[in-house]
C-alpha positions in Angstrom: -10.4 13.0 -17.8 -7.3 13.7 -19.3 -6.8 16.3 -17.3 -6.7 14.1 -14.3 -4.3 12.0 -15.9 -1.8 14.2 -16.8 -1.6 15.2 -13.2 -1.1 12.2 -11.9 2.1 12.1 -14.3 3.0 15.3 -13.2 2.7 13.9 -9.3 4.6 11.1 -10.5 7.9 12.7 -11.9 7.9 15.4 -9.3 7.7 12.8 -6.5 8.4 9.7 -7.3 11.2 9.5 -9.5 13.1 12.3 -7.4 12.4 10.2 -4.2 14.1 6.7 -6.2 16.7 8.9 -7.0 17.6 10.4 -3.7 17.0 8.2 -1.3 17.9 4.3 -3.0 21.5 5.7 -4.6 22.0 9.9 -5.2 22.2 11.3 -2.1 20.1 8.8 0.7 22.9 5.5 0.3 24.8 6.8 3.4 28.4 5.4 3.8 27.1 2.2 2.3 26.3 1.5 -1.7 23.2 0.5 -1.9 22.4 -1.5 -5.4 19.3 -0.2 -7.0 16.8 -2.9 -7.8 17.1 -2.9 -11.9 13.5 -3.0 -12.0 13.6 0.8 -10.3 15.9 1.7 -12.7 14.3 0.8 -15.4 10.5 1.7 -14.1 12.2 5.4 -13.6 14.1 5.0 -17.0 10.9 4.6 -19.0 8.5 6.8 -17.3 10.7 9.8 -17.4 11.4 9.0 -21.4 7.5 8.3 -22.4 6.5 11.7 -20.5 9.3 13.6 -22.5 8.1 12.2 -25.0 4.2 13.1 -24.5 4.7 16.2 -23.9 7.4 16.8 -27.6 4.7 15.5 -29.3 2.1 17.5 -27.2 3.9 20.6 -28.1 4.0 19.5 -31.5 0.5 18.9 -32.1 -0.2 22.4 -30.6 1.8 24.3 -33.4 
């Protein structure tokens, strides 16, 4: 089960976050700035910081 889980967090930061990224303001605005919902931002923000943060304490608990 957890197994599943943890690679649907996987799907999601090698997917989704990228995708936010590139396409609504790194590299996909165009000649135009496009303003990034902050609900994005901060949606990206926290899923990127609670992953790092499983897996530091993943590693930890392995040692």
């Amino acid at each position: 089960m957890i197994q599943s889980h943890i690679g649907a967090v996987r799907a999601a930061l090698e997917s989704g976050i990228p995708t936010i990224r590139n396409r609504l303001s790194g590299h996909g605005q165009g000649a135009q700035v496009v303003d990034v919902p902050l609900h994005y931002a901060s949606y990206m923000l926290h899923l990127t910081a609670t992953t790092i943060q499983f897996l530091v304490e993943s590693e930890k608990a392995l040692a």
